[in-house]
LUMVOTOR-328569 format. One record per residue (C-alpha): x, y, z; residue number from 1. Coordinates in nm, 2 decimals. Each point is the difference from the previous one (the first is absolute). Layout:
% LUMVOTOR-328569
((X; Y; Z); NUM) ...
% end
This chain:
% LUMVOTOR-328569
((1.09; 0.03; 2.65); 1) ((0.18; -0.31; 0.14); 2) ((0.08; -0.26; -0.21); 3) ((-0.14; 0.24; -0.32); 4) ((0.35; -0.06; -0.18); 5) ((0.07; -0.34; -0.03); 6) ((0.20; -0.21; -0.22); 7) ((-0.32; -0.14; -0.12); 8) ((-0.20; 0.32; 0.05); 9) ((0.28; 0.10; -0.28); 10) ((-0.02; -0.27; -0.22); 11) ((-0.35; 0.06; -0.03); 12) ((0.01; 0.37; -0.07); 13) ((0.24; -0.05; -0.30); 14) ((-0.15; -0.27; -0.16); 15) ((-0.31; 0.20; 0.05); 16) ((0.09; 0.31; -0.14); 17) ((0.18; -0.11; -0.29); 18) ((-0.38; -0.15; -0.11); 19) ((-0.16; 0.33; 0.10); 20) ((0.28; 0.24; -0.19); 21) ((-0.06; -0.23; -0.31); 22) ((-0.40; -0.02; 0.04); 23) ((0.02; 0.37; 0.05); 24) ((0.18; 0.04; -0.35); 25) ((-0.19; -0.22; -0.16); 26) ((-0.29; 0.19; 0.12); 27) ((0.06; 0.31; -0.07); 28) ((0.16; -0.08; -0.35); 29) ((-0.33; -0.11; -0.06); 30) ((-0.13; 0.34; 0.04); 31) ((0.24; 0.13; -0.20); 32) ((-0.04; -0.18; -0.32); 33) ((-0.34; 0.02; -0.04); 34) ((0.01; 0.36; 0.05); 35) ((0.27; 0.00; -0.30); 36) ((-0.19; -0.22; -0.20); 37) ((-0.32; 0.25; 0.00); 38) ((0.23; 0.26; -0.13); 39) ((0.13; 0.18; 0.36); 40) ((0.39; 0.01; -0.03); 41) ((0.06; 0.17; 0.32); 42) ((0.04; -0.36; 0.17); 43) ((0.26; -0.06; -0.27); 44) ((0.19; 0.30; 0.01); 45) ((0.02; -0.04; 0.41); 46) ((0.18; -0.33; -0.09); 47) ((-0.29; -0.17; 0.14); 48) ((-0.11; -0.25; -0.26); 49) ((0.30; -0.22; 0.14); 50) ((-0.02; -0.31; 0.29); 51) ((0.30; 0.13; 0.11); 52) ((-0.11; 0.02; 0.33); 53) ((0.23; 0.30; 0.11); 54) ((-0.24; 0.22; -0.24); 55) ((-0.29; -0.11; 0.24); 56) ((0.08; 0.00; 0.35); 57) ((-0.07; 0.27; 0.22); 58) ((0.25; 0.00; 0.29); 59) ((-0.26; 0.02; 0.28); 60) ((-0.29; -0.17; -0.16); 61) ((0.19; -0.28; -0.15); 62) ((0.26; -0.08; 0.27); 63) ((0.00; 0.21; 0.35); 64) ((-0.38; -0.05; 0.06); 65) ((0.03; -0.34; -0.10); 66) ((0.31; -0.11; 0.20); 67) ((-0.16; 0.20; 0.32); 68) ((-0.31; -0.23; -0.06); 69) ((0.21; -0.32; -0.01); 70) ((0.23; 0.13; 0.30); 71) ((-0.22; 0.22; 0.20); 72) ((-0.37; -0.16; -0.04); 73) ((0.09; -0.35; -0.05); 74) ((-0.14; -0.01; -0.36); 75) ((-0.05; 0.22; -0.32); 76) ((-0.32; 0.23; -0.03); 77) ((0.05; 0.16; -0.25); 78) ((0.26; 0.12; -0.31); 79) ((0.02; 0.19; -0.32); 80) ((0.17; 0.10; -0.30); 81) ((0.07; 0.38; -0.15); 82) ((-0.33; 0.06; -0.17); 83) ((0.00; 0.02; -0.37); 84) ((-0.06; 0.33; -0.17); 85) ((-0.22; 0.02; -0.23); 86) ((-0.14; 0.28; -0.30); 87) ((-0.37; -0.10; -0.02); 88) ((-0.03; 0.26; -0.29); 89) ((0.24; -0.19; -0.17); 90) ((-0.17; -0.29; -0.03); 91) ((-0.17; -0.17; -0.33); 92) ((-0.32; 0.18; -0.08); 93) ((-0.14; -0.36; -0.08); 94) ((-0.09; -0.01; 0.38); 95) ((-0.16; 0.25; 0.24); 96) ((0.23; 0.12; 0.22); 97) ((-0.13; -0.20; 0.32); 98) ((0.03; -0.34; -0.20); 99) ((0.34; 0.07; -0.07); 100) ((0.05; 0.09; 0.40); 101) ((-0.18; -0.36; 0.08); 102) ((0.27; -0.17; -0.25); 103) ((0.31; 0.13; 0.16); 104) ((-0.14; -0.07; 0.36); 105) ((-0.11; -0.31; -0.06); 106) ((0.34; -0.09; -0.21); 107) ((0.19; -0.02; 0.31); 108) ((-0.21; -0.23; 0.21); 109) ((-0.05; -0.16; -0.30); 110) ((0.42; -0.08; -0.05); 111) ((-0.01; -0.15; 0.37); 112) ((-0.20; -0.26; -0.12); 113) ((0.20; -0.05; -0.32); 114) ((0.34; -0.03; 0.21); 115) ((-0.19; -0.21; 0.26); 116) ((-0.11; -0.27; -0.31); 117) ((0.34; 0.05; -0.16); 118) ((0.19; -0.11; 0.31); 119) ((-0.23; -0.27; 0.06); 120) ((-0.01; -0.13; -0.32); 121) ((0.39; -0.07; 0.05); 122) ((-0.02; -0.12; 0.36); 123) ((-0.21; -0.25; -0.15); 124) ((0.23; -0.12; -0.30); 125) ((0.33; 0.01; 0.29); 126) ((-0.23; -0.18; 0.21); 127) ((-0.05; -0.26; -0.24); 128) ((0.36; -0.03; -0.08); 129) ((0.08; -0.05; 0.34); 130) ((0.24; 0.34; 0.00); 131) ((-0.19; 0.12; 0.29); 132) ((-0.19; -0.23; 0.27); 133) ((-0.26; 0.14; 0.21); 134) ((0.15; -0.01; 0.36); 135) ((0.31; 0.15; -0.10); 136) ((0.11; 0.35; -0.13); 137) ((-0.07; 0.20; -0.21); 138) ((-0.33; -0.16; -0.01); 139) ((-0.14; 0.19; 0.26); 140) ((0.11; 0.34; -0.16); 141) ((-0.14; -0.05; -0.29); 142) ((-0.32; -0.08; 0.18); 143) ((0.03; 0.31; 0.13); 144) ((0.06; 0.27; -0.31); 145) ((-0.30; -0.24; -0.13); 146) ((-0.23; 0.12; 0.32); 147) ((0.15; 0.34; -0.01); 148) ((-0.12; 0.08; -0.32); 149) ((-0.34; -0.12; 0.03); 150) ((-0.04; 0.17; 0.32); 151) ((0.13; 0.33; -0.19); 152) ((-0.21; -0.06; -0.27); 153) ((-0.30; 0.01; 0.27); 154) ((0.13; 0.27; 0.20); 155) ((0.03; 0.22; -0.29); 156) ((-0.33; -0.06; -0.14); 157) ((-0.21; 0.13; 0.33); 158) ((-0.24; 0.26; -0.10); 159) ((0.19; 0.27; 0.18); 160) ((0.22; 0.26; -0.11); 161) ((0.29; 0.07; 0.00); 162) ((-0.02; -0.42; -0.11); 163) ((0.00; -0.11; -0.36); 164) ((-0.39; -0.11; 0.06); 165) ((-0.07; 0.36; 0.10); 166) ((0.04; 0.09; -0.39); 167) ((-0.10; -0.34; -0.13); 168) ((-0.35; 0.06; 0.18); 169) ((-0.01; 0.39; -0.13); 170) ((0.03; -0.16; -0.34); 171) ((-0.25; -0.27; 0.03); 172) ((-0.27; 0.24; 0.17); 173) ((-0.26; 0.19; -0.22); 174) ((0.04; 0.40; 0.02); 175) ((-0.26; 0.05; 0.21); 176) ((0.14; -0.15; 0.29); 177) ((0.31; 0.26; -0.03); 178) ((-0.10; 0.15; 0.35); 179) ((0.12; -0.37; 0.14); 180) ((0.31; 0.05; -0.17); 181) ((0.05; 0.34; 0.12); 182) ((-0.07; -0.12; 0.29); 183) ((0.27; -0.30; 0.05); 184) ((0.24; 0.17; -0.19); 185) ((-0.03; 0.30; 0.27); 186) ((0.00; -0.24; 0.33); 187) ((0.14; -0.31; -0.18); 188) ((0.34; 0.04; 0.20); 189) ((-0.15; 0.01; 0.36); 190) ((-0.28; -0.31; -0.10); 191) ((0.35; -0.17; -0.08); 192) ((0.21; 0.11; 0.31); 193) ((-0.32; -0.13; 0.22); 194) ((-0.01; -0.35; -0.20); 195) ((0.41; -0.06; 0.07); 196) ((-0.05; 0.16; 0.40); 197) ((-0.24; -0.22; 0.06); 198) ((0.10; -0.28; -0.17); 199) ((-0.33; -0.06; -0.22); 200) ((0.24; 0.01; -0.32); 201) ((0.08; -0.35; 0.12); 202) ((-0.33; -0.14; 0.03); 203) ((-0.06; 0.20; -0.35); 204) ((0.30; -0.22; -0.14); 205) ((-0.13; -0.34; 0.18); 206) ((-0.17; -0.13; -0.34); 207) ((0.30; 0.07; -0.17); 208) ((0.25; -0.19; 0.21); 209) ((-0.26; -0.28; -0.05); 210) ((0.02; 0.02; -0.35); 211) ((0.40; -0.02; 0.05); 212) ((-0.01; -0.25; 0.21); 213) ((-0.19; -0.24; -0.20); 214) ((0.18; 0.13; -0.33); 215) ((0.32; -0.16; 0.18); 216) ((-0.19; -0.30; 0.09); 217) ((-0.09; -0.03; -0.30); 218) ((0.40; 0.02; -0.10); 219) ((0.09; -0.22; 0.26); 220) ((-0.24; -0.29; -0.15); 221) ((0.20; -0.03; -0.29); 222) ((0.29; 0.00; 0.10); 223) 
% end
């Protein structure tokens, strides 16, 4: 606990959750609007096709187990939004009901990456204006909301449930292997609790922070 609440120890956690509240939104209105565009208006009429984050952020999931992570474990393991509810019956009888399940799962992930290409399409152009320089701020924090969003992205897409790549591998499995569905939708929470206790989430994650890290090298090059 010593030394857990420093001036820089708080600086970090700021800056950081600012990125993960607005990743967050962005993920989860992600959710949401594909859900409303194959015809479910439940996400709509919970106010949730918004990126107002405050329609997305679940008080423990969002910000006390993220804080405790920064504060209490040295680092962040893990964070969510207030899942998105959705209507399957609702949705467009042009699909089968598990294709339009993979398309809102995968829309969230999927939003990450846009964000992550947004912001990094504009750290470039202030970059090459000279309105930000590399070894000054905010260069840094945008380098990280770039990383955090891939590494959501990839978090989210794990093949476990109650993850966004839970649903997006129920959709892209043939029927016959329901029993494998069955039977990661019925242990999928305690496979996930023993990937984040014993830390294999991270090595999970390790090709993804590559990816990041090259994606700002990448940035960097240009600049």
């Amino acid at each position: 606990m010593q030394g857990a609440f420093t001036l820089e120890r708080v600086r970090y956690a700021v800056v950081f959750m600012i990125a993960l509240v607005m990743s967050i939104a962005v993920h989860e209105f992600g959710h949401a609007l594909v859900a409303d565009r194959l015809g479910d208006r439940m996400p709509r009429l919970q106010g949730r096709v918004t990126l107002n984050p405050v329609a997305h952020i679940d008080p423990f999931g969002t910000i006390l187990f993220p804080l405790m992570g920064i504060f209490l474990a040295g680092g962040v393991l893990f964070g969510w939004g207030r899942p998105v509810q959705v209507n399957p019956l609702s949705f467009s009888r042009r699909l089968r009901m598990k294709t339009g399940h993979l398309l809102v799962a995968s829309a969230g992930p999927a939003m990450n990456i846009v964000l992550a290409v947004v912001v990094s399409v504009a750290y470039v152009v202030l970059l090459k204006l000279g309105a930000v320089r590399l070894d000054e701020s905010p260069a840094p924090q945008i380098e990280m909301l770039i990383t955090l969003n891939f590494v959501l992205a990839g978090l989210n897409l794990i093949p476990v449930p109650p993850l966004d790549g839970g649903t997006v591998l129920a959709g892209l499995l043939p029927d016959r292997y329901g029993h494998v569905v069955g039977f990661l939708h019925q242990y999928g929470f305690m496979i996930l609790l023993v990937l984040l206790v014993t830390r294999t989430i991270e090595v999970l994650l390790r090709p993804v922070a590559a990816l990041a890290h090259l994606w700002l090298g990448a940035i960097q090059a240009m600049a």
